[in-house]
N, C-alpha and C positions, 0 to 999 in steps of 0.2 A: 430841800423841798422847793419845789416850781410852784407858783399861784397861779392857777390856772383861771380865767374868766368864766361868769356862771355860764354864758354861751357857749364858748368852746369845752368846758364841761361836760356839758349836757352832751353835747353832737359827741365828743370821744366814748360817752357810758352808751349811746345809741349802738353806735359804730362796734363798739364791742358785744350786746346783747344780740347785734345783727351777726354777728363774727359764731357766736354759740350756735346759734341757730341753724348755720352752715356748717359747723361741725357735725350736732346732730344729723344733719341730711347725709353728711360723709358717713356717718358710722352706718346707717340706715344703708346704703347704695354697698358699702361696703359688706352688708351681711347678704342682700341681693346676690350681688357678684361671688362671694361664694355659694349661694344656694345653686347658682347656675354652673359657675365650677364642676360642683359634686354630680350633677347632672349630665355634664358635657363626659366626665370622669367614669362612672356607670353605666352611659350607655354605651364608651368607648369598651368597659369590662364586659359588658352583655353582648358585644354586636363578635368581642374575641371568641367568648365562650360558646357562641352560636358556631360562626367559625372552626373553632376547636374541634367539637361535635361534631359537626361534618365531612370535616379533613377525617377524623379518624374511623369516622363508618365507610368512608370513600379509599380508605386505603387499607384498612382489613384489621387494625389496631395498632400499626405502625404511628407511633406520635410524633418522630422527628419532624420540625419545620412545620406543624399544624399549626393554625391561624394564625398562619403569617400573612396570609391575603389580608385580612381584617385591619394588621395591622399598618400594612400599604395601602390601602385604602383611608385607612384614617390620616394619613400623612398627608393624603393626596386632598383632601377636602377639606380639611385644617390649615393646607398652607405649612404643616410643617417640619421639622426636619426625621429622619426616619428616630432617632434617639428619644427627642421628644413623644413621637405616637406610640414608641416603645412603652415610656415610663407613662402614659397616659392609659395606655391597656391593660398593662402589668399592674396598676392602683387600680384602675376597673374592677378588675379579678379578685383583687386582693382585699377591696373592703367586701365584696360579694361574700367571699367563701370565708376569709378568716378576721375580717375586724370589724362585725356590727355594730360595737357602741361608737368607735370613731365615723362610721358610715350615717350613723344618726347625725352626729357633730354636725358633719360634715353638710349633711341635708338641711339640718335648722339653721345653715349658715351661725356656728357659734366658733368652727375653726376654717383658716383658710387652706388653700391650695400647697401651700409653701409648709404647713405646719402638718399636715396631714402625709402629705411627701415624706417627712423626716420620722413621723412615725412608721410608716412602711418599714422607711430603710433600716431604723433601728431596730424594729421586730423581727424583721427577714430572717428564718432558721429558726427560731424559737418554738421550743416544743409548744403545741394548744394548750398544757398545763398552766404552764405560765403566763400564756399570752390572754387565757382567762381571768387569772389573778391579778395582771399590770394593769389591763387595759382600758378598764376605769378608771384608775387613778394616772395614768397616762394623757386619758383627754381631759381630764381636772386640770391638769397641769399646762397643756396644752393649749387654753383658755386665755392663759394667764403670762405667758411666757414666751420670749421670741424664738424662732426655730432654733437657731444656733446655742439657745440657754437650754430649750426645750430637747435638744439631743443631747445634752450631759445629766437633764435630770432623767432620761430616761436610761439610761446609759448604767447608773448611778439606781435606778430601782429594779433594774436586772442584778445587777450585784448585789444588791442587799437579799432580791425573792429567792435566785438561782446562783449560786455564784461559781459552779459548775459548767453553768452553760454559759456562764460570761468568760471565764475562761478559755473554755475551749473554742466559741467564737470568736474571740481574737487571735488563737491560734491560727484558725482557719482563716481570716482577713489578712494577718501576717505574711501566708502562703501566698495573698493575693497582690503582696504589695507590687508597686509599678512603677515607670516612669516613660514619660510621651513629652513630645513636641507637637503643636499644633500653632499653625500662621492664624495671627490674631493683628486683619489688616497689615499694614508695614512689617508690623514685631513678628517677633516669634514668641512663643508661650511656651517654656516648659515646667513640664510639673511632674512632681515625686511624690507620690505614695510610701509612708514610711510608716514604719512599728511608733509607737508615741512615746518613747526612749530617744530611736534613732533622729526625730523630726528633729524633738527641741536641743539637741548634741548639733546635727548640721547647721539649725541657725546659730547657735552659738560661733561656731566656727567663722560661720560667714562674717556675725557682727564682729568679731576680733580681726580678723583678715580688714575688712574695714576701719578696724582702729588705727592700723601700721601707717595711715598718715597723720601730718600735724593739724593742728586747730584752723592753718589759713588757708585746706583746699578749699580750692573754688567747685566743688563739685557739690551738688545736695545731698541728702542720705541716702536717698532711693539710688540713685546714681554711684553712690561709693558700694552698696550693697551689691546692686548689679557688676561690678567690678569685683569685687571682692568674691562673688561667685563664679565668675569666670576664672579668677585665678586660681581659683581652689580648683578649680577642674583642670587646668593647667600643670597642677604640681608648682607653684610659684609660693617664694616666702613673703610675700608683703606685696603691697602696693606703690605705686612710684606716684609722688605726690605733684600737684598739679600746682602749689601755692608760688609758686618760680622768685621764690625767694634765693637770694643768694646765701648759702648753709649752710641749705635746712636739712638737719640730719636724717629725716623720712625721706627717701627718695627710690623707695621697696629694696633696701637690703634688710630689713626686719625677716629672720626666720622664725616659721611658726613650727611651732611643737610635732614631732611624730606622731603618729596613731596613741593614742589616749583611750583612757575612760572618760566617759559623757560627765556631764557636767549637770545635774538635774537636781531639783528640790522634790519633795513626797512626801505629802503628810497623812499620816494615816495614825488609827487609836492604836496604841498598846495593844488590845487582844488579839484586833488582827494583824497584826507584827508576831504575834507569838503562834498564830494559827488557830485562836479557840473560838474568832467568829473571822464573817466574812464578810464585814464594812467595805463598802469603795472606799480608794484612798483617793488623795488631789494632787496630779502632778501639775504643775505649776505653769501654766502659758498653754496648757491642754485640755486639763478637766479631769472628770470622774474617770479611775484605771480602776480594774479588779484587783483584786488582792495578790492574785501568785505574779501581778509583773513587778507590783509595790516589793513584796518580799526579795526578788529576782533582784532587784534595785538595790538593796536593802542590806542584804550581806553580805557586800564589797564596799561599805563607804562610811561615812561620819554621821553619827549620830549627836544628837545636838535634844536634850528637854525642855519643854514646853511646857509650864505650870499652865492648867486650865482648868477653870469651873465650868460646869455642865448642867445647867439648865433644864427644870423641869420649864417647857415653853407653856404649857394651857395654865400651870401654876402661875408663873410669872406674871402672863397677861392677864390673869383673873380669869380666867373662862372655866376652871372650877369651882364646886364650890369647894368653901374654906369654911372653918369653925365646927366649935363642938356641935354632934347629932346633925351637920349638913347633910342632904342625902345625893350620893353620888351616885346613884343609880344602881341599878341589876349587875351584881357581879364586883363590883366599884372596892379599892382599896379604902381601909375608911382611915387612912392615915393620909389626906389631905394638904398636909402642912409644905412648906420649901422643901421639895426634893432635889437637894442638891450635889452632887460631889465629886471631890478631888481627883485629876488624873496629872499622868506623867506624859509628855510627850517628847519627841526623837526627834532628831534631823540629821540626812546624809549629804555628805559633799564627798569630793573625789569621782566613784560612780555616782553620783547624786548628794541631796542633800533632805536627808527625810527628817521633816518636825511628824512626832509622833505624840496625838494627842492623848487626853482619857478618854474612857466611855463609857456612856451612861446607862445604869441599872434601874429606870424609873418604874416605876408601878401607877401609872395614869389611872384617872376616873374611866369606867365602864361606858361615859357617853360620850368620850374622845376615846375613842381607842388606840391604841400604841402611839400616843403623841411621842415625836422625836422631841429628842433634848440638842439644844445649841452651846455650843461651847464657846467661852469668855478666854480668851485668853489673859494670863496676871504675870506671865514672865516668863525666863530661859534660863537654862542653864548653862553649862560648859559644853562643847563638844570633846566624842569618844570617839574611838573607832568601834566599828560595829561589831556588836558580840554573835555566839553563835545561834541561829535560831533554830527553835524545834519544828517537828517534820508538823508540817499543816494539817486542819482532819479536812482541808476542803480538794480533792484531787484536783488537775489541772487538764487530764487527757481526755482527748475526743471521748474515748474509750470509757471513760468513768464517769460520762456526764448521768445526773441525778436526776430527778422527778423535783421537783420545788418544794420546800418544807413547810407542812400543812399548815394551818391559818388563816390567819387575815395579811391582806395584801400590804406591803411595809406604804409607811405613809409617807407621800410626797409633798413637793413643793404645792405642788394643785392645793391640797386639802389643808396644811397650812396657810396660805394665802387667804382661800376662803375662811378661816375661822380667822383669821387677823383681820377680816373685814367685818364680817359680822360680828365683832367682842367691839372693832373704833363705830357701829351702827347703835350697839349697846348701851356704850357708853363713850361719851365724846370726849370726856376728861382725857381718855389716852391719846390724842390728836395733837397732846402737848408735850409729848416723851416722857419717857420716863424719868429725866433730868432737864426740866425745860431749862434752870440756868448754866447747864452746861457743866457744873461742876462733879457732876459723877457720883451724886449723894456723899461727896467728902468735905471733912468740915472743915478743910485747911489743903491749900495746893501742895501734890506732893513736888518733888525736884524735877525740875523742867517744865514744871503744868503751865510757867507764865512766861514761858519763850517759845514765839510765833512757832519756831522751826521743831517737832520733836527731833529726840535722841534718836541714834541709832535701831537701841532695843524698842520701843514705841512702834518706829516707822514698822519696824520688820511685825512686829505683833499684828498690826491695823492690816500690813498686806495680806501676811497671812488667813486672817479672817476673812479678807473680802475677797481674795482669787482675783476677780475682777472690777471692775467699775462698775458703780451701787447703785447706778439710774436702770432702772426696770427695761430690758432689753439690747443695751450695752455690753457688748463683750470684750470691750479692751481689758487687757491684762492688767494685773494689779503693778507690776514692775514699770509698769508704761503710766501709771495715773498718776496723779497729784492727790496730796491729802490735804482735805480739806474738813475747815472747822465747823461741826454740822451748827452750834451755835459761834455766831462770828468772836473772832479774838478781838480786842479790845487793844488798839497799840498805846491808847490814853491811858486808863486805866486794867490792864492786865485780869485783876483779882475779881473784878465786875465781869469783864465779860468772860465767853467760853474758854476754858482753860484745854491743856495741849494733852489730853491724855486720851487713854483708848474708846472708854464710851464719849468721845464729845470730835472723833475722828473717823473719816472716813474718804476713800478712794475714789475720784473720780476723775475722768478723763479731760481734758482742757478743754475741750466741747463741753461735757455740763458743768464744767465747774464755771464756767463764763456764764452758762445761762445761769446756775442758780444763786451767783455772784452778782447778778443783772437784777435778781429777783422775780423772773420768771417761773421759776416755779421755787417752792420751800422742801424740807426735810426734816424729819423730827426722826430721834432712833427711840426704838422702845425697846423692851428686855430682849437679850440676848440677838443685840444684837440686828435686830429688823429693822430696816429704815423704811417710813412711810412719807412717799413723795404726794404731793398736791400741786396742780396746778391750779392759774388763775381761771381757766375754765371750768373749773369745780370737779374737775378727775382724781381720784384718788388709786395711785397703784403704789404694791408695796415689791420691799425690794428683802430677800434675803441673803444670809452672809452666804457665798459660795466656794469658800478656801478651804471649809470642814464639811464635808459631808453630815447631816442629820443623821441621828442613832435613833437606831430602835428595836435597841438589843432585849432578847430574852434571855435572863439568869439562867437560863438550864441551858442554855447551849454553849456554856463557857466552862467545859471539860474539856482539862489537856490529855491528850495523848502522848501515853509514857508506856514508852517498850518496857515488856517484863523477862524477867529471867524465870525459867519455870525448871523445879526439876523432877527430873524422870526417876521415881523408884524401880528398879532391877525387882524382879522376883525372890529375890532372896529376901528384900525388905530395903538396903543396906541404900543410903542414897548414889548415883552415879553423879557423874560430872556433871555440870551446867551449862544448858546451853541457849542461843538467842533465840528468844521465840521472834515468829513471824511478824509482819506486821499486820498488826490487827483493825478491820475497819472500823469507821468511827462511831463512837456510840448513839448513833440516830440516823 
């Protein structure tokens, strides 16, 4: 601690109260600036569809190449480049005709330019079914979330409403995949478009091609990567090492592997591994996949169990009520109590490596409707080789895409966020974690709790959970972050301070783990998992786990489909042979 003089005191808590106040002006200018955004954006939509209209009474209902005047013109008075007025006309159009609640957003300046883009592009092809049921809960989330988070949770509530049409939308994308060069100044920029199997299999490739030198090249990473991708383009086994040591046995005679299977993680619940719902899974350094690539994945590789509790979250947090005669509203289960339990989870290596969690069968209060449940990871098991799986009831083809199953719209990151804020407005007691002294309500450290470093099983638990890095708009991958003690470790005394286990850990990248190691800003985790970050400018944003997708499964759609033998009586009476019946669609 520094003794600061009452004068220089005073002038630093000035300095600071003046620092807030400039803040506020940013957030304020900043909601401006998108109101004019949405503005510039609308009339770009209104001046195409004028355009449009015209071109096609002008050429008799021939549509090809109509309002494309509009859209050169916009280029041309904008300054700018013809792709840009593209995607500025094309969102025009598109919050016009098909996305009014995001078009409101967008007017109250409450979402910006950047984040309103990614909902386009995510909704693009979605039947109006659906795009009525998300898209509320889409700009909830949108609020709240940076684009790049904000495209996997939306990504991820396609799959859970439709998972038909998430499907077979990324079949169609698949068909789309690409690969271009463009001059970026001096450089050259090229870029691949790939399936999200194929992506994380190439970098893999590349960082190993990168390994085949020693610890003393002189090269930096970026630089061995770029190399390491040229040679792979090459047909080359290794790399020739720069470290001009006399040797050194790297000097790219390293031969890499033949054509392979990819090398992936995927975690996804037990039922949809078995086909009886249709959760997003989490492929690992990617984000939220539909179900039929995780299965695809799935039965060519290692399976690996994940013990995991599953989390009633409104229970958890208190945001129900609890106790004998509480009333939980209109419709409301009146069995209130910990709804909590047990699942199994998988993991694939080889083709992948899928941890396959449980999922959760909760029965929430009538005034949170389908609260999803979070899952806690408690352990692993052995790996297996992947057994056989049954046939999915969720189809995969263009051809069999469905209508979205009637309801309520599954619940997002958006609508959890907001009730995790108003349950810490409720009551401030939760501002201090559910374990403020770190030890995970246990009444004795288990093995390894009082060594800085965790174990193996630990670390892998904690990545798992967090996908990514746990600061609110951060998307470094969880393989790439540092874990950190969300109550600090104590190297004096161990037992006092936070011990090394799952809830008193978590993932973040060397960037915040330095700010929140500085003390810049704090973290506190609360059930299941949610970290609630604070800074010293009195912000409060929260962060949730993104390595398991949130459930928010209905008990009745967890009917397997089992082909029947049926047999045919002859007219005589006498039975005939047996034969396979067909397969039958699914029961809903």
């Amino acid at each position: 601690m520094f003794d600061i003089g009452g004068g220089v005191g005073a002038a630093l808590a000035d300095a600071v109260v003046g620092d807030a106040a400039r803040f506020v002006e940013l957030s304020v200018l900043a909601r401006v600036e998108n109101v004019c955004a949405a503005r510039k954006v609308l009339l770009a939509g209104e001046l195409t569809l004028s355009a449009l209209e015209r071109d096609v009474r002008l050429r008799g209902g021939d549509v090809r190449d109509c309002g494309n005047e509009a859209i050169a013109e916009v280029s041309t008075r904008l300054g700018c480049s013809h792709t840009m007025a593209s995607h500025f006309c094309d969102l025009g159009v598109d919050l016009r005709l098909r996305l009014p609640v995001t078009r409101a957003a967008f007017l109250a300046g409450d979402v910006d330019y950047a984040r309103v883009w990614r909902i386009h592009c995510e909704t693009t092809g979605l039947s109006a079914e659906t795009v009525a049921l998300l898209e509320a809960e889409i700009v909830a989330a949108a609020r709240g979330l940076a684009p790049a988070a904000l495209g996997r949770e939306i990504r991820a509530l396609i799959v859970r409403a439709s998972p038909q049409e998430a499907a077979s939308d990324r079949e169609v994308a698949e068909a789309e995949c690409r690969v271009r060069v463009r001059p970026v100044g001096p450089l050259s920029e090229f870029t691949a478009v790939l399936s999200a199997e194929q992506g994380r299999a190439a970098w893999q490739l590349v960082c190993e091609m990168a390994e085949t030198v020693c610890g003393k090249d002189r090269r930096g990473r970026q630089a061995l990567l770029v190399d390491a991708f040229v040679a792979l383009l090459h047909g080359e086994g290794g790399l020739a090492c720069t470290c001009e040591t006399e040797g050194c046995p790297r000097v790219g005679g390293v031969s890499m592997p033949s054509r392979r299977k990819s090398l992936v993680q995927i975690t996804v619940d037990v039922a949809t591994l078995l086909g009886l719902t249709a959760s997003p899974a989490f492929l690992e350094g990617h984000g939220p996949v539909d179900p039929g690539l995780a299965r695809m994945l799935a039965e060519d590789g290692t399976w690996q169990a994940m013990l995991t509790e599953l989390l009633d979250l409104a229970t958890e947090l208190g945001l129900t009520p609890t106790g004998p005669g509480a009333d939980t509203g209109p419709g409301a289960d009146t069995d209130t109590g910990a709804d909590t339990e047990t699942g199994v989870g998988v993991g694939v290596g080889g083709s992948g490596e899928l941890d396959v969690g449980g999922s959760e069968l909760d029965d929430p209060s009538g005034w949170l409707p389908r609260r999803p449940g979070l899952q806690v990871f408690r352990g692993r098991g052995a790996r297996h080789r992947a057994g056989r799986l049954p046939q999915p009831l969720f189809p995969s083809s263009w051809w069999d895409r469905r209508r979205p199953r009637p309801g309520l719209p599954p619940v997002g990151a958006g609508t959890a966020i907001g009730d995790v804020l108003r349950a810490l407005d409720a009551d401030p007691v939760l501002r201090g974690g559910q374990f403020p002294d770190g030890h995970g309500g246990l009444p004795r450290p288990p093995g390894g709790a009082l060594s800085y470093r965790p174990d193996a099983s630990t670390a892998r638990m904690v990545r798992t959970r967090d996908g990514r890095c746990r600061f609110p708009g951060c998307s470094m991958p969880a393989a790439r972050c540092q874990l950190d003690h969300i109550v600090p470790f104590s190297h004096r005394d161990p037992i006092a301070g936070g011990w090394t286990i799952t809830s008193n850990l978590q993932c973040l990248c060397q960037f915040h783990h330095n700010l929140k190691t500085m003390g810049r800003t704090t973290a506190v985790m609360l059930a299941g998992g949610i970290v609630v970050w604070s800074s010293s400018y009195g912000t409060t944003t929260i962060s949730l786990p993104g390595g398991v997708a949130m459930t928010d499964l209905d008990p009745d759609t967890l009917v397997p489909h089992i082909p029947r033998r049926r047999h045919r009586l002859p007219r005589n009476g006498t039975h005939a042979d047996t034969t396979d019946d067909i397969d039958e669609p699914p029961p809903f």
